[in-house]
mmCIF entry with sequence, helices, sheets and N, C-alpha, C, O atoms, coordinates in Angstrom:
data_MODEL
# 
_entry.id   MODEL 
# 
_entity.id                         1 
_entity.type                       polymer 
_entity.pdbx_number_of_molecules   1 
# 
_entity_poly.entity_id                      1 
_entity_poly.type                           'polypeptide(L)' 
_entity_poly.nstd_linkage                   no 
_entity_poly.nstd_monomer                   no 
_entity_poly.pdbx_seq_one_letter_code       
;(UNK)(UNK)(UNK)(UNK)(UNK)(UNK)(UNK)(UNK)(UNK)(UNK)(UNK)(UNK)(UNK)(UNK)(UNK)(UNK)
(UNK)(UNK)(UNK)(UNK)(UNK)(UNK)(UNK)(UNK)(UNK)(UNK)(UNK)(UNK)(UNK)(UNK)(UNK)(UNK)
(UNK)(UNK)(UNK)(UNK)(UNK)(UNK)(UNK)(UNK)(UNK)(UNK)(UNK)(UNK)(UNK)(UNK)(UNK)(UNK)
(UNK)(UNK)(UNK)(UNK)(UNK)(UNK)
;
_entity_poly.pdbx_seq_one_letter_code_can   XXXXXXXXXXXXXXXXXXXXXXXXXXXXXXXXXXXXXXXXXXXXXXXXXXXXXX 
_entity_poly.pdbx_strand_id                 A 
# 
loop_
_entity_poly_seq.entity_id 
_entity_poly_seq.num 
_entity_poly_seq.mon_id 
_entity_poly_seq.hetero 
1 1  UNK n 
1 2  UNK n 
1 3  UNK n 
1 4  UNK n 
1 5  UNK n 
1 6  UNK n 
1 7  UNK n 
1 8  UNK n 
1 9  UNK n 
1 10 UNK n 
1 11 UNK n 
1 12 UNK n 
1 13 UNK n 
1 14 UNK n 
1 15 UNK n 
1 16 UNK n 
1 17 UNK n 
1 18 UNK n 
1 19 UNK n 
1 20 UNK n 
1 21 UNK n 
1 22 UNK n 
1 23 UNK n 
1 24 UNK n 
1 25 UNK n 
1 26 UNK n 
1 27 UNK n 
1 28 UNK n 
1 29 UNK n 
1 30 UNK n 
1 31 UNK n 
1 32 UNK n 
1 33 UNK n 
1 34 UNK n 
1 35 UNK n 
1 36 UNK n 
1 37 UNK n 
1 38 UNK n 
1 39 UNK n 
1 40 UNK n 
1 41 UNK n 
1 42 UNK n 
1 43 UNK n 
1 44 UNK n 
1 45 UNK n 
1 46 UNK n 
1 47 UNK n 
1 48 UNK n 
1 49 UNK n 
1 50 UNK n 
1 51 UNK n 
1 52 UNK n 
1 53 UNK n 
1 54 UNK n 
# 
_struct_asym.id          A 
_struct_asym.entity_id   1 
# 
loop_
_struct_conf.conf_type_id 
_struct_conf.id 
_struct_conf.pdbx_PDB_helix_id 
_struct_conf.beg_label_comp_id 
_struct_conf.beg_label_asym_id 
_struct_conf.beg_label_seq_id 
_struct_conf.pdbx_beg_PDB_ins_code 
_struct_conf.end_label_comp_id 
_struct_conf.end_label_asym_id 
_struct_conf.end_label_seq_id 
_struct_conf.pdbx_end_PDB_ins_code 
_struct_conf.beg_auth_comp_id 
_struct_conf.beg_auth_asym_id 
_struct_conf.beg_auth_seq_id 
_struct_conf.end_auth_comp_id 
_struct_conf.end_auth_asym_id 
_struct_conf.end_auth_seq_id 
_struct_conf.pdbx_PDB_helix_class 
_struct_conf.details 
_struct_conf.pdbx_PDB_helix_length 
HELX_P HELX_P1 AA1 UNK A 2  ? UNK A 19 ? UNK A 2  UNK A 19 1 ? 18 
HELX_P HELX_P2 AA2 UNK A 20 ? UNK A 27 ? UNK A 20 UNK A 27 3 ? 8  
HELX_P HELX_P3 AA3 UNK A 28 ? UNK A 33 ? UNK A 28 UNK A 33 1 ? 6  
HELX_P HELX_P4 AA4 UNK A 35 ? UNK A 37 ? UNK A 35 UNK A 37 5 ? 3  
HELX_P HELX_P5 AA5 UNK A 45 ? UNK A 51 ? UNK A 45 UNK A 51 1 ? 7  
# 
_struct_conf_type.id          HELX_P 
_struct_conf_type.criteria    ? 
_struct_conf_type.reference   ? 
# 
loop_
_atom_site.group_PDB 
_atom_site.id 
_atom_site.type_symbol 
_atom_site.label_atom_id 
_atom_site.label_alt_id 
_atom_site.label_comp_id 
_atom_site.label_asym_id 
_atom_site.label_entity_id 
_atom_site.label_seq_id 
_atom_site.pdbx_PDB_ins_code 
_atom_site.Cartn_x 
_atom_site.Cartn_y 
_atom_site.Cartn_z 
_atom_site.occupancy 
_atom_site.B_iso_or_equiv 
_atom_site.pdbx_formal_charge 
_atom_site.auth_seq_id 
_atom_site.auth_comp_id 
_atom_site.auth_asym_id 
_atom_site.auth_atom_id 
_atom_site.pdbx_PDB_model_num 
ATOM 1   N N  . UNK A 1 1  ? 0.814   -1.204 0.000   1.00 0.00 ? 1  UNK A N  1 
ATOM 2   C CA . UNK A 1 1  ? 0.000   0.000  0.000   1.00 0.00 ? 1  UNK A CA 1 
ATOM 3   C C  . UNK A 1 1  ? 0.853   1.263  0.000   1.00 0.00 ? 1  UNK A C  1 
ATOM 4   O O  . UNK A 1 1  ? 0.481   2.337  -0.472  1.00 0.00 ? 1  UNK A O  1 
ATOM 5   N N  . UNK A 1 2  ? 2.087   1.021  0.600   1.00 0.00 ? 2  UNK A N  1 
ATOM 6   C CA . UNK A 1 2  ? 2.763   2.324  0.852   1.00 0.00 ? 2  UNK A CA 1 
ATOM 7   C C  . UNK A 1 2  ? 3.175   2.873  -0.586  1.00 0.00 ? 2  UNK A C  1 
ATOM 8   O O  . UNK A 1 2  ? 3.118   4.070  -0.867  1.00 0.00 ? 2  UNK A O  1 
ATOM 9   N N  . UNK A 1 3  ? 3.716   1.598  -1.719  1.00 0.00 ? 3  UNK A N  1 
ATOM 10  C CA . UNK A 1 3  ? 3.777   2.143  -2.753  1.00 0.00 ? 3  UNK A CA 1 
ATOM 11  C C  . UNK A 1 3  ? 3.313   2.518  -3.511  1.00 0.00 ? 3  UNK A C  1 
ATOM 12  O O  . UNK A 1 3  ? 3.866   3.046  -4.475  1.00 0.00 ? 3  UNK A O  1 
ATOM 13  N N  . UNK A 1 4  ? 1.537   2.315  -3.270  1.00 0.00 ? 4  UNK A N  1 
ATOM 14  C CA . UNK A 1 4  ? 0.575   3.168  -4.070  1.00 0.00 ? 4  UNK A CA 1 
ATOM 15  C C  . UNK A 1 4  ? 0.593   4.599  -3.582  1.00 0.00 ? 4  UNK A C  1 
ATOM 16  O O  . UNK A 1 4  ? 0.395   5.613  -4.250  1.00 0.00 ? 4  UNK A O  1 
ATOM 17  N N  . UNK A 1 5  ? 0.843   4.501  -2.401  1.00 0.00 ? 5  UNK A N  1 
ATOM 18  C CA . UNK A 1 5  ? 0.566   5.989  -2.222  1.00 0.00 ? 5  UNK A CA 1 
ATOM 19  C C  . UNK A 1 5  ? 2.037   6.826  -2.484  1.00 0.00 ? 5  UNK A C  1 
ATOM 20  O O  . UNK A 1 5  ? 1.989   8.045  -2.323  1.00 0.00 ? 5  UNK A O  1 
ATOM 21  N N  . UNK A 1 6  ? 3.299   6.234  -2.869  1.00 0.00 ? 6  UNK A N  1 
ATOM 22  C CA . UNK A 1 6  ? 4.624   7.198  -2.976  1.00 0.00 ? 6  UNK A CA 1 
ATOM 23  C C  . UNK A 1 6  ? 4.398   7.171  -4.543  1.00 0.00 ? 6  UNK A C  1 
ATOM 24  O O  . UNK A 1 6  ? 4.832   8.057  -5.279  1.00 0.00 ? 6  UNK A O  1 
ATOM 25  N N  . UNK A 1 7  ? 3.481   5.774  -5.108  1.00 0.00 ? 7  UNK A N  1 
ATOM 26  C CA . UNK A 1 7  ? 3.405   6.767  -6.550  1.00 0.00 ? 7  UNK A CA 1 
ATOM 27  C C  . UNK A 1 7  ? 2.461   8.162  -7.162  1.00 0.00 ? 7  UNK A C  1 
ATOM 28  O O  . UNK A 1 7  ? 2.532   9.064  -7.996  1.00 0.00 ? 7  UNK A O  1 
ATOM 29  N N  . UNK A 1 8  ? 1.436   7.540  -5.958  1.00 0.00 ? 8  UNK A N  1 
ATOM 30  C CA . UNK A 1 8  ? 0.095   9.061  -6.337  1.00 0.00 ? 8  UNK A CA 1 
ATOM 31  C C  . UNK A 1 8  ? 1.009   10.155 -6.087  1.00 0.00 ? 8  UNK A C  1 
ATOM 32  O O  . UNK A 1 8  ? 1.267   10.962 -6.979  1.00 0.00 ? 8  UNK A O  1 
ATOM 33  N N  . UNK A 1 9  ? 1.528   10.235 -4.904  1.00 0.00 ? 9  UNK A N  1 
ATOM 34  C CA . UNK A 1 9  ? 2.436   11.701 -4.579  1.00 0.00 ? 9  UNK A CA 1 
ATOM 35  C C  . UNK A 1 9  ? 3.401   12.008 -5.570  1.00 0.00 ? 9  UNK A C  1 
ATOM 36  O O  . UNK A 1 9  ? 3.616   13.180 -5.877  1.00 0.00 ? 9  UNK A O  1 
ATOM 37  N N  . UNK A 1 10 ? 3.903   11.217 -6.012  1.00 0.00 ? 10 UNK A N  1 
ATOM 38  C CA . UNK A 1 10 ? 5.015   11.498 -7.017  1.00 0.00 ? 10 UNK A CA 1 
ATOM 39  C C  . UNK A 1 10 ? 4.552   11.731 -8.238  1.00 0.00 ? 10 UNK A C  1 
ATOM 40  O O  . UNK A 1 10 ? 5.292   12.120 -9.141  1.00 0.00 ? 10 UNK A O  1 
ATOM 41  N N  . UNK A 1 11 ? 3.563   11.564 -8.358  1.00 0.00 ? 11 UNK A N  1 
ATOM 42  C CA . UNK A 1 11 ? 2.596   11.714 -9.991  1.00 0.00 ? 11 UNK A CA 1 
ATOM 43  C C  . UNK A 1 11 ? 2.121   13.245 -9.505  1.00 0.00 ? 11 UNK A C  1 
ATOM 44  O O  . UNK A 1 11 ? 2.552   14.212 -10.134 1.00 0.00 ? 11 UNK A O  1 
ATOM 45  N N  . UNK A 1 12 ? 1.340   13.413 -8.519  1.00 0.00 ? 12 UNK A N  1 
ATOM 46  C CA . UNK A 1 12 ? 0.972   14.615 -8.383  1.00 0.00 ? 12 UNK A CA 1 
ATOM 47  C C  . UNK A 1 12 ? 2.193   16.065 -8.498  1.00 0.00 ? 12 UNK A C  1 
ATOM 48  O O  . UNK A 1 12 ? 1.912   17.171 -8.961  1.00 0.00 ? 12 UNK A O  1 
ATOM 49  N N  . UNK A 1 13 ? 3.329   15.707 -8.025  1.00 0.00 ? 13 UNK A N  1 
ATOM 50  C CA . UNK A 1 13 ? 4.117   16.337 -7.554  1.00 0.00 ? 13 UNK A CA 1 
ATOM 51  C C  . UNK A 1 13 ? 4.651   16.802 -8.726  1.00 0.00 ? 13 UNK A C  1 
ATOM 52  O O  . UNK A 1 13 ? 4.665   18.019 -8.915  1.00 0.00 ? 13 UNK A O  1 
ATOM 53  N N  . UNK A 1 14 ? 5.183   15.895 -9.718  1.00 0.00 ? 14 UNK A N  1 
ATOM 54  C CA . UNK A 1 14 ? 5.188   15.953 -11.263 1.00 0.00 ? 14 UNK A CA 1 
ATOM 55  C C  . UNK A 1 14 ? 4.378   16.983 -11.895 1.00 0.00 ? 14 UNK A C  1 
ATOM 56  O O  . UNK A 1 14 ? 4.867   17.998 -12.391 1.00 0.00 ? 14 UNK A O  1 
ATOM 57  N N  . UNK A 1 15 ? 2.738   16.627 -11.864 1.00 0.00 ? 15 UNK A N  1 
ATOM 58  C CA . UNK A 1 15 ? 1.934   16.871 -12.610 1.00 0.00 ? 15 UNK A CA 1 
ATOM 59  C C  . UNK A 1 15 ? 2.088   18.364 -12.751 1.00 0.00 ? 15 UNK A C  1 
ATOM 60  O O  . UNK A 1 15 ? 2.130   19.007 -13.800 1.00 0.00 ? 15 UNK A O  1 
ATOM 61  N N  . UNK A 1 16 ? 2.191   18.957 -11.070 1.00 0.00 ? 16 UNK A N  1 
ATOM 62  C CA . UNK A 1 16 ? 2.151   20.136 -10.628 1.00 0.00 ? 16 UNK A CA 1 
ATOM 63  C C  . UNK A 1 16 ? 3.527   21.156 -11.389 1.00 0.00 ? 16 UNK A C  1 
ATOM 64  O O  . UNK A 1 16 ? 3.567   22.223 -12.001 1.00 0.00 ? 16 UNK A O  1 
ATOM 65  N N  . UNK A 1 17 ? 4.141   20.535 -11.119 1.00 0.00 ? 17 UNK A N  1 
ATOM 66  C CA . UNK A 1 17 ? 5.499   20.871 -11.675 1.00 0.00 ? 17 UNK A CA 1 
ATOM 67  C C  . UNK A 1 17 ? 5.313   21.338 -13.398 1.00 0.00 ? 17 UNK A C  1 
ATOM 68  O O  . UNK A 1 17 ? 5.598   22.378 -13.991 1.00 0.00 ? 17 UNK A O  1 
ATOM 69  N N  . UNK A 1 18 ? 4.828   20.310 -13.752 1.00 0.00 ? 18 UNK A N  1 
ATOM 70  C CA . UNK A 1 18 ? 4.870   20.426 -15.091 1.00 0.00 ? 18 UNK A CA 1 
ATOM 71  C C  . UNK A 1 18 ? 4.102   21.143 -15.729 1.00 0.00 ? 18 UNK A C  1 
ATOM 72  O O  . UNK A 1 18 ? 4.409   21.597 -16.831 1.00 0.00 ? 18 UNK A O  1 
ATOM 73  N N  . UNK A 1 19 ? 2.813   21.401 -15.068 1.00 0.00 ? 19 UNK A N  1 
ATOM 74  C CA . UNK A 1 19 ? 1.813   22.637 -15.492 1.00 0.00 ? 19 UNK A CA 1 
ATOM 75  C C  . UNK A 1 19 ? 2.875   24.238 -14.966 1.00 0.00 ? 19 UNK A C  1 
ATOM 76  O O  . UNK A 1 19 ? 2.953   25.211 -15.716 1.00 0.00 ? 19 UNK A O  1 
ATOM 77  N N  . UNK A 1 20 ? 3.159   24.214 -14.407 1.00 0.00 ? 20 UNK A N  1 
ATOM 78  C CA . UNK A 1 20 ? 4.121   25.519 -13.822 1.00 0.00 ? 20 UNK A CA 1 
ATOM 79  C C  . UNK A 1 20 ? 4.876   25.787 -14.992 1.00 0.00 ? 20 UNK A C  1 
ATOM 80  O O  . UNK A 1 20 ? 4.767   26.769 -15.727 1.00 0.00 ? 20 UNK A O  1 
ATOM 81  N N  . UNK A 1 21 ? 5.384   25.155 -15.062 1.00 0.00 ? 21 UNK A N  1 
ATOM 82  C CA . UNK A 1 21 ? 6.929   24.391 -16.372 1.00 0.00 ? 21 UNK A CA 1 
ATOM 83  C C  . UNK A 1 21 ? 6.076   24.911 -17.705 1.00 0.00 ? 21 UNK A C  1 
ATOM 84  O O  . UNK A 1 21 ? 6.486   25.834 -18.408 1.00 0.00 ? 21 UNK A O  1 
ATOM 85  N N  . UNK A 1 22 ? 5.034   24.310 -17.916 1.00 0.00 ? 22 UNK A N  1 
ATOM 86  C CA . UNK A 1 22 ? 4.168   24.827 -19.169 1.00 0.00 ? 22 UNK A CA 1 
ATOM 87  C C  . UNK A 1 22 ? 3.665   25.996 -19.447 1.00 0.00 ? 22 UNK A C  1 
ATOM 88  O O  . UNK A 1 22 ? 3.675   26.535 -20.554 1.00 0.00 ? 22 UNK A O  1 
ATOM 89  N N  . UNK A 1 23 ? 3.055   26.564 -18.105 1.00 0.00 ? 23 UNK A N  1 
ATOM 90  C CA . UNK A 1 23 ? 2.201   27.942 -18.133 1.00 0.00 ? 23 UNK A CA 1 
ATOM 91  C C  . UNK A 1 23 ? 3.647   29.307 -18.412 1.00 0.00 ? 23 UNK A C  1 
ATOM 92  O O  . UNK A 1 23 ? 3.946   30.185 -19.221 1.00 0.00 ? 23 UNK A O  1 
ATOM 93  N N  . UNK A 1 24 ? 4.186   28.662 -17.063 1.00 0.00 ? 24 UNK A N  1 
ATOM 94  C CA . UNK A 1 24 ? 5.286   30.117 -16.897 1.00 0.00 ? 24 UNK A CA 1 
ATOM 95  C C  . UNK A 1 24 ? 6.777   30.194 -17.878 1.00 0.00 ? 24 UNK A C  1 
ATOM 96  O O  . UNK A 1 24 ? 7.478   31.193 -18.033 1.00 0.00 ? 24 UNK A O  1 
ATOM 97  N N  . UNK A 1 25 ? 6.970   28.995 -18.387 1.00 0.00 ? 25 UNK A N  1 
ATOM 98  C CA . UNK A 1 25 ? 8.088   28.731 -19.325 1.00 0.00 ? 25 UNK A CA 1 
ATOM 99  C C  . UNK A 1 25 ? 8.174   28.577 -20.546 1.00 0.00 ? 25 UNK A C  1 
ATOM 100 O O  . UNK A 1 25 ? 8.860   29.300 -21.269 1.00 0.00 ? 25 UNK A O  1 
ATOM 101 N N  . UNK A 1 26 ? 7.411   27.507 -20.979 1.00 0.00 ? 26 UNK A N  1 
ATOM 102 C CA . UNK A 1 26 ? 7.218   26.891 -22.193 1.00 0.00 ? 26 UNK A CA 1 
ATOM 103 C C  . UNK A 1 26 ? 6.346   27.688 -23.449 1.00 0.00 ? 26 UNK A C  1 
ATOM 104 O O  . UNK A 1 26 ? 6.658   27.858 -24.628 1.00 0.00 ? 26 UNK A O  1 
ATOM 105 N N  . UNK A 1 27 ? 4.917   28.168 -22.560 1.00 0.00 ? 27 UNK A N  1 
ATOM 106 C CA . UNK A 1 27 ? 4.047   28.969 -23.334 1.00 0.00 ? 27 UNK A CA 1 
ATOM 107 C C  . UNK A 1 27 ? 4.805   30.359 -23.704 1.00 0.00 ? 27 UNK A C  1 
ATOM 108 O O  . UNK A 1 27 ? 4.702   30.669 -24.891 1.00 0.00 ? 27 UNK A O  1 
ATOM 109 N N  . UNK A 1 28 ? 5.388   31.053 -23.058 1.00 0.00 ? 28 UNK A N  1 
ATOM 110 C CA . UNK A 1 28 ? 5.924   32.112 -23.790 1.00 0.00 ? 28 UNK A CA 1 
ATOM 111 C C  . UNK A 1 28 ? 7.216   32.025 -24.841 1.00 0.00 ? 28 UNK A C  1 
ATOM 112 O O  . UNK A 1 28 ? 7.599   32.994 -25.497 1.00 0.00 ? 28 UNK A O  1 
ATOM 113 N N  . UNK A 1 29 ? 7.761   30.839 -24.884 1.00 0.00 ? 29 UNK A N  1 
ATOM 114 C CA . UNK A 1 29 ? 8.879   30.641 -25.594 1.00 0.00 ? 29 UNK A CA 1 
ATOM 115 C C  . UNK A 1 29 ? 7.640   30.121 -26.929 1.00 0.00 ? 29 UNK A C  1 
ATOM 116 O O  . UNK A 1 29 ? 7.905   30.726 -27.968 1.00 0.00 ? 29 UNK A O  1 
ATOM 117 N N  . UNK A 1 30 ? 6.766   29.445 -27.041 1.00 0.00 ? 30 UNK A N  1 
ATOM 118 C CA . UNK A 1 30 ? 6.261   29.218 -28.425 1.00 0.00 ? 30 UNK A CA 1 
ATOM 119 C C  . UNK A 1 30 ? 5.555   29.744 -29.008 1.00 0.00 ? 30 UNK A C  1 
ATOM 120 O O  . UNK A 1 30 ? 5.419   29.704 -30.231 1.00 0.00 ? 30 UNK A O  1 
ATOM 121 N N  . UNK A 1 31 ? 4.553   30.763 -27.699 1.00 0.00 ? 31 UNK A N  1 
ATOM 122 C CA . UNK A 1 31 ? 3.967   32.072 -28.341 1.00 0.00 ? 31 UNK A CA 1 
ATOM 123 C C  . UNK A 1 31 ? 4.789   33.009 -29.405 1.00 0.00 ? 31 UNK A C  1 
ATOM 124 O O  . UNK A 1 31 ? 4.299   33.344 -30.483 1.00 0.00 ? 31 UNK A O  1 
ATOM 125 N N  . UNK A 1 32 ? 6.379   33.471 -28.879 1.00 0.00 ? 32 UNK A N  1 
ATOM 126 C CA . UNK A 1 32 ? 7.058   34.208 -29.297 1.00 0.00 ? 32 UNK A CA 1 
ATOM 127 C C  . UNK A 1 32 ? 7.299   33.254 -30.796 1.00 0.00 ? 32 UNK A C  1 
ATOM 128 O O  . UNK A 1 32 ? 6.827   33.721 -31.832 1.00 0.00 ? 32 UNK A O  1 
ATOM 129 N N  . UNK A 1 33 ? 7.969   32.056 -30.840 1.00 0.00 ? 33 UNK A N  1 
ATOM 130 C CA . UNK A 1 33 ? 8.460   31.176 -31.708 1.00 0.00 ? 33 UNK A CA 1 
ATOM 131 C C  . UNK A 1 33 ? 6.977   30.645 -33.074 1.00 0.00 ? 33 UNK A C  1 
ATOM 132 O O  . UNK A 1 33 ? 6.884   30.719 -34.299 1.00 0.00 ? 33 UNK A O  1 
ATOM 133 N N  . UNK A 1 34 ? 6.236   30.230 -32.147 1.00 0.00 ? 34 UNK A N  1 
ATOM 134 C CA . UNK A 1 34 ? 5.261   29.889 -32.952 1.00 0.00 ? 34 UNK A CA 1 
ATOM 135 C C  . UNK A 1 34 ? 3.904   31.017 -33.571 1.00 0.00 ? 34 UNK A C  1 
ATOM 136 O O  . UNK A 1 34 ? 3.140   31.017 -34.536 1.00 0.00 ? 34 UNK A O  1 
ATOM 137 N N  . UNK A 1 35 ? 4.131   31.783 -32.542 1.00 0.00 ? 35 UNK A N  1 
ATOM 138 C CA . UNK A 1 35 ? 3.061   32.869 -32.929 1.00 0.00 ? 35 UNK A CA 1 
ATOM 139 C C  . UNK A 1 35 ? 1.385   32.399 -33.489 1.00 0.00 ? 35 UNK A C  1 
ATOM 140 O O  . UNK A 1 35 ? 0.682   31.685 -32.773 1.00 0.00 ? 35 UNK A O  1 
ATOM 141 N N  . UNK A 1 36 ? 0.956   32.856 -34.696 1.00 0.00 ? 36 UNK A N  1 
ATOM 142 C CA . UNK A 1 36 ? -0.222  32.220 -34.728 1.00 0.00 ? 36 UNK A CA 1 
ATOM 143 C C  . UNK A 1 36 ? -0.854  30.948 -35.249 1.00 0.00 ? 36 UNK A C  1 
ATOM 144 O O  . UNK A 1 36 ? -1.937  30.710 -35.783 1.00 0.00 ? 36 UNK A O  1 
ATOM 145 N N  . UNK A 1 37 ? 0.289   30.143 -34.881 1.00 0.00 ? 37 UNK A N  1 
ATOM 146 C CA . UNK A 1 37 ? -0.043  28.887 -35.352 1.00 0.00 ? 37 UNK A CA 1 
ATOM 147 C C  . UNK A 1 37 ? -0.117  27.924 -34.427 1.00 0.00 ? 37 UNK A C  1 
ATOM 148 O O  . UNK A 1 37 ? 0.207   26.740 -34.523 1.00 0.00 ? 37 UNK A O  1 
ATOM 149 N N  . UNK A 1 38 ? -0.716  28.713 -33.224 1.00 0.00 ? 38 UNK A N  1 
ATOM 150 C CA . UNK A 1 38 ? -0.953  27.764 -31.888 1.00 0.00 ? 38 UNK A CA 1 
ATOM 151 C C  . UNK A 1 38 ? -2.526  27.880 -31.556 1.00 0.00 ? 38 UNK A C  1 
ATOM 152 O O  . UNK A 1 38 ? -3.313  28.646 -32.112 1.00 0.00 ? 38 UNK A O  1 
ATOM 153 N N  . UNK A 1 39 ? -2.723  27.257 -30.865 1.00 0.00 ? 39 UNK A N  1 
ATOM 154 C CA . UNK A 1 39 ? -4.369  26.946 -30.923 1.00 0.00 ? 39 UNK A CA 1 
ATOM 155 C C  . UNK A 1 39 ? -4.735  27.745 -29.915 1.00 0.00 ? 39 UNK A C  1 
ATOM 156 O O  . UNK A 1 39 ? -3.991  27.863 -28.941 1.00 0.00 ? 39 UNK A O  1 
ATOM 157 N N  . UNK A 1 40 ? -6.242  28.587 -30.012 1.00 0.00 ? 40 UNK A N  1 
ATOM 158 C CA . UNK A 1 40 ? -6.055  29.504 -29.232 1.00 0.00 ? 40 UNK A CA 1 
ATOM 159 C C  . UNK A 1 40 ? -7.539  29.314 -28.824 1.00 0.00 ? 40 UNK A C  1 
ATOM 160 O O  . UNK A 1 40 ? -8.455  30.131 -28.913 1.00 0.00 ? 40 UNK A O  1 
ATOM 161 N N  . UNK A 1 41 ? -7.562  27.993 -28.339 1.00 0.00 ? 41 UNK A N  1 
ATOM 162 C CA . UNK A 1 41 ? -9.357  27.587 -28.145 1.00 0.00 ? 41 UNK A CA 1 
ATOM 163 C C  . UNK A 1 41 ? -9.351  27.218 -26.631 1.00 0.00 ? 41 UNK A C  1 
ATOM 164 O O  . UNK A 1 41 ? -10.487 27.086 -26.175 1.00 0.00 ? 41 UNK A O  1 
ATOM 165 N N  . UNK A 1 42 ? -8.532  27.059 -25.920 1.00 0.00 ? 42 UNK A N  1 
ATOM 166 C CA . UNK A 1 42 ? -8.217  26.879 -24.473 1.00 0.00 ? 42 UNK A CA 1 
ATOM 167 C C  . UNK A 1 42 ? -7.750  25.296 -24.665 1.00 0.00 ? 42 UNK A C  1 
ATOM 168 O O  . UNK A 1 42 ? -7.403  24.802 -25.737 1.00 0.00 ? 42 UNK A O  1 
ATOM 169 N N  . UNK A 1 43 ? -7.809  24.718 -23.587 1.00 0.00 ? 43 UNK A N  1 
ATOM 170 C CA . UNK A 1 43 ? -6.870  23.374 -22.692 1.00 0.00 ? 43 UNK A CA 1 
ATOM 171 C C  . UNK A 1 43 ? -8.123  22.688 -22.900 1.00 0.00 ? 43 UNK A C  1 
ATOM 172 O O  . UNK A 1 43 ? -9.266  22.727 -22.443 1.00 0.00 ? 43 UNK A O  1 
ATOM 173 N N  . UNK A 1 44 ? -7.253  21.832 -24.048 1.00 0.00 ? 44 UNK A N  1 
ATOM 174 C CA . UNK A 1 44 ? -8.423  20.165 -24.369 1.00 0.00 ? 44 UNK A CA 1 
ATOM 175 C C  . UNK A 1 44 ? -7.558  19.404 -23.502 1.00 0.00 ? 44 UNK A C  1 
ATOM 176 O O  . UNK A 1 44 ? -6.344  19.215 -23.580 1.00 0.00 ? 44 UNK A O  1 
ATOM 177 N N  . UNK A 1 45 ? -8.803  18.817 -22.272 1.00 0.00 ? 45 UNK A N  1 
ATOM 178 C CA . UNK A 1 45 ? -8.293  17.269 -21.747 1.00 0.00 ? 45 UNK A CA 1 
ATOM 179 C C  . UNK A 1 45 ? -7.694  16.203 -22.206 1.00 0.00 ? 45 UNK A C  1 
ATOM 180 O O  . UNK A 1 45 ? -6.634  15.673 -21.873 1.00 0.00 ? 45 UNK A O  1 
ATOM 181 N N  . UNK A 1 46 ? -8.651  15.876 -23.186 1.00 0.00 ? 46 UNK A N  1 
ATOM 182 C CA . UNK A 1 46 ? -8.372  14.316 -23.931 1.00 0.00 ? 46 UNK A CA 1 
ATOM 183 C C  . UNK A 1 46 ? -7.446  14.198 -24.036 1.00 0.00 ? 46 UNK A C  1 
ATOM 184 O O  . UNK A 1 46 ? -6.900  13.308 -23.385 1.00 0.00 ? 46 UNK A O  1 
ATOM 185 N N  . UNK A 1 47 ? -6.423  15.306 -25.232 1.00 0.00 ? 47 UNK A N  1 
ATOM 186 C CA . UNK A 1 47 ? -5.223  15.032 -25.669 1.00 0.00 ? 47 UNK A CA 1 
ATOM 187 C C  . UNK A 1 47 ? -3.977  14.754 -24.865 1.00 0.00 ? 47 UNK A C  1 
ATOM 188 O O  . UNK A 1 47 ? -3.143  13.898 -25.160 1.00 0.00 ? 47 UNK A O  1 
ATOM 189 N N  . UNK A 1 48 ? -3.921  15.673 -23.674 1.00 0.00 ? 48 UNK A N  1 
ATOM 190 C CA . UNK A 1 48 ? -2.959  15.708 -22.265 1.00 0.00 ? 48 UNK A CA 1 
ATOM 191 C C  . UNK A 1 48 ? -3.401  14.461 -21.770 1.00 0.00 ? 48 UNK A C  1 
ATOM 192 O O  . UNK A 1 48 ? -2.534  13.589 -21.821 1.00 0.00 ? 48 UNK A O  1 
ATOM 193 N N  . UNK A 1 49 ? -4.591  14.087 -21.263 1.00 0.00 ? 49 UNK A N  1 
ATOM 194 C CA . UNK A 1 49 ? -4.163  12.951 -21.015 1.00 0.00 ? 49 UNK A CA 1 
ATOM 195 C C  . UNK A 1 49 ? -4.011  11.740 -21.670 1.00 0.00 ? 49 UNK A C  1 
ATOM 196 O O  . UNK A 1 49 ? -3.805  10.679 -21.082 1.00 0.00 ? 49 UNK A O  1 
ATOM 197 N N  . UNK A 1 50 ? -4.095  11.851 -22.728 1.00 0.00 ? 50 UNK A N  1 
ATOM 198 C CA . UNK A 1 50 ? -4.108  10.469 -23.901 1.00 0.00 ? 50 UNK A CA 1 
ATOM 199 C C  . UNK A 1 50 ? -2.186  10.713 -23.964 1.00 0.00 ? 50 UNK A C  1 
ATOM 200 O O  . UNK A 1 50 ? -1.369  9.794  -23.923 1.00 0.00 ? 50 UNK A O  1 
ATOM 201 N N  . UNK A 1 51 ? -1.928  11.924 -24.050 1.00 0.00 ? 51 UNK A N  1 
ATOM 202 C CA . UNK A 1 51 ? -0.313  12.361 -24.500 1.00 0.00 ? 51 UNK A CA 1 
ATOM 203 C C  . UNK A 1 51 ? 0.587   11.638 -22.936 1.00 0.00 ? 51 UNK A C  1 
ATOM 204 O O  . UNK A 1 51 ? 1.607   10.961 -23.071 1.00 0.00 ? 51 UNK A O  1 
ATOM 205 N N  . UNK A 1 52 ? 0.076   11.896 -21.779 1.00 0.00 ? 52 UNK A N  1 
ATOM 206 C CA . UNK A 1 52 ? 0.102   11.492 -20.456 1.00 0.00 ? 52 UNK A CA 1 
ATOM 207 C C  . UNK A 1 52 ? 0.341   9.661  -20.066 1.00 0.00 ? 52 UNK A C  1 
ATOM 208 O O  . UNK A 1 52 ? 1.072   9.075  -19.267 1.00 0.00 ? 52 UNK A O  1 
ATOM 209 N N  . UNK A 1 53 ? -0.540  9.261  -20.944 1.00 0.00 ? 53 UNK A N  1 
ATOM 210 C CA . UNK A 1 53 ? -0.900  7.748  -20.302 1.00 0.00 ? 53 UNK A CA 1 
ATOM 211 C C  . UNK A 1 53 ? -0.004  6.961  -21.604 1.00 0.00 ? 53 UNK A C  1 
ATOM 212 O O  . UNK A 1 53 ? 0.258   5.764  -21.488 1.00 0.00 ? 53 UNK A O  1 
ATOM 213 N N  . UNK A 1 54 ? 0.437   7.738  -22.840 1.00 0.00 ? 54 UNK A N  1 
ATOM 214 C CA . UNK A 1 54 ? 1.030   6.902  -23.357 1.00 0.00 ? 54 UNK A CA 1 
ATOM 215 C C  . UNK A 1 54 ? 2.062   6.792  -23.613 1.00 0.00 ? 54 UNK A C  1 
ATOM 216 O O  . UNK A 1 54 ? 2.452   5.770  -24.179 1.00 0.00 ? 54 UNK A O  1 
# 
C-alpha cells in the first residue's frame, strides 16, 4: 500500500510541476516562436491525457 501511495504523490508532484513548467516557461517561448499557429481555443483534456498515459 505504501507504494501506491509514494506513486500518487510522485505523480501529483510531477503533474504540478509540469503545469508551472508549461504555463510560466514553455508557453511564452512558443507564443514568441510559434506565434499564430498555436491553438487559441483553451486546454483540451483528452489530448494531455491520452499524450500522459502513453
Amino acid at each position: 500500500m505504501s507504494l501506491v501511495i509514494l506513486f500518487v504523490a510522485t505523480s501529483l508532484i510531477f503533474l504540478i510541476a509540469d503545469a508551472v513548467m508549461l504555463r510560466s516557461v514553455i508557453q511564452p517561448v512558443f507564443a514568441r516562436h510559434l506565434g499564430d499557429a498555436l491553438y487559441e481555443g483553451g486546454f483540451r483534456l483528452l489530448p494531455a491525457v491520452l499524450f500522459y498515459l502513453t
